[in-house]
N, C-alpha and C positions, 0 to 999 in steps of 0.2 A: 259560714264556710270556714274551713281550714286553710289558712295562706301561709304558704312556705314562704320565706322572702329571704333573699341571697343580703350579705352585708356588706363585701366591696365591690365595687362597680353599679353597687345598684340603692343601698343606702347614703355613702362615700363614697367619693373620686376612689379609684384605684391607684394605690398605693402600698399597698399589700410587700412584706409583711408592717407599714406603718400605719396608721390612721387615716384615711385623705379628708378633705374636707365635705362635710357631708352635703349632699344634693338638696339642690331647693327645694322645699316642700316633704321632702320623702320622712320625715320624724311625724311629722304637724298631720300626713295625708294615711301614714300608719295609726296612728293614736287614733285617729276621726273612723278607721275601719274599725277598731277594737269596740268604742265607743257603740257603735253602731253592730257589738254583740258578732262580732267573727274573730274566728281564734288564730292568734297569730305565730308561728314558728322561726325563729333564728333558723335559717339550712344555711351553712358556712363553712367554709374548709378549714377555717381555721380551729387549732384543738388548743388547748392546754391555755399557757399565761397568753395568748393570740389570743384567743375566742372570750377570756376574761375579760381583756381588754376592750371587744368589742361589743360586750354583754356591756359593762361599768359605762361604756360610753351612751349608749342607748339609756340606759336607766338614770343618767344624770342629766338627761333632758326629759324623762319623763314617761319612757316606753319600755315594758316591760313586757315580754315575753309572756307566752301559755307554756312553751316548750323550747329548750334548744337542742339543735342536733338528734333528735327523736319526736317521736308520735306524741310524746306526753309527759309529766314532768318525770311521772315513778318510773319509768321505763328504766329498766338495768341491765347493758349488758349479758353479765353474768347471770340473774336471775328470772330472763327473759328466751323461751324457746324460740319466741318468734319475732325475736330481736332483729332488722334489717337497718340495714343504711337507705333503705328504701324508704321516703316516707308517705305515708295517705294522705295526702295533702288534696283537696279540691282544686289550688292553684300554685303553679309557681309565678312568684315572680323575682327575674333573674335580669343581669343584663347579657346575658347571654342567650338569651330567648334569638328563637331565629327572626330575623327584623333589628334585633338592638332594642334595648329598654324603651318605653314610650317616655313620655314627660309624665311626674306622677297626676297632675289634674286627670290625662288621659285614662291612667291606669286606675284611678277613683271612680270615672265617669264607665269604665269598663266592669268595676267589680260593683258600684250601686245598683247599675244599670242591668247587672248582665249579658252583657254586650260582649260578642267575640271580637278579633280584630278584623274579621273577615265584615260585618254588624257597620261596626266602626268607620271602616274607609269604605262601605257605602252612605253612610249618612252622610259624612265630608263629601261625597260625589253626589249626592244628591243637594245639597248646599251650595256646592260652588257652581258661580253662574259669572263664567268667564267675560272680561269686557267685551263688549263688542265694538269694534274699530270705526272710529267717525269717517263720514263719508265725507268726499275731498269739498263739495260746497259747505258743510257745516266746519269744519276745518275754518275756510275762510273766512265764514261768517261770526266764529268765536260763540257757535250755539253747540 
């Protein structure tokens, strides 16, 4: 798949325009998607000496980019008719997703798995199997 992935809020705390600290997992659980042959895109508002900064930070722990900010790396503006800010991305993922970002375990176990999140929180409802309340003589009796 093509994975768009947003950088702050969703890689990093938001902090924007500084660096935040990056989210547990989110470096370790992108490298293991690439790994496993899916193409991954920087989508970030930020342009210029920003988005440097957030390229250089990724790549010193290890993660590098297919694409940023476009479909692909040749993609040129100028040399491109069908140039968009639009991208073909299979998925985003954003913290701004309606719901709020998952935790990335989730978001790994959604893109291996192919799982929507609709998928998702029936399996959790299928799994969870609430207490059920001791009755007043077992109570007493400490069974």
């Amino acid at each position: 798949m093509i994975i768009a992935v947003d950088f702050d809020g969703t890689i990093v705390e938001h902090k924007y325009p500084a660096i935040g600290r990056e989210i547990p997992f989110a470096i370790e659980t992108l490298k293991k998607l690439q790994a496993e042959r899916h193409k991954l895109i920087l989508w970030s508002v930020r342009e210029g000496r920003l988005l440097d900064e957030a390229v250089q930070f990724c790549r010193e722990r290890g993660l590098e980019f297919y694409a940023i900010n476009r479909d692909y790396p040749e993609e040129e503006k100028g040399q491109n008719n069908h140039y968009s800010r639009k991208l073909k991305a299979d998925l985003f993922i954003d913290d701004r997703n309606l719901g709020g970002l998952p935790d990335w375990g989730t978001i790994y176990e959604m893109v291996s798995r192919k799982l929507s999140y609709e998928d998702l929180m029936r399996k959790y409802e299928e799994d969870y199997e609430p207490e059920k309340p001791k009755v007043f003589f077992s109570r007493l009796l400490g069974k």
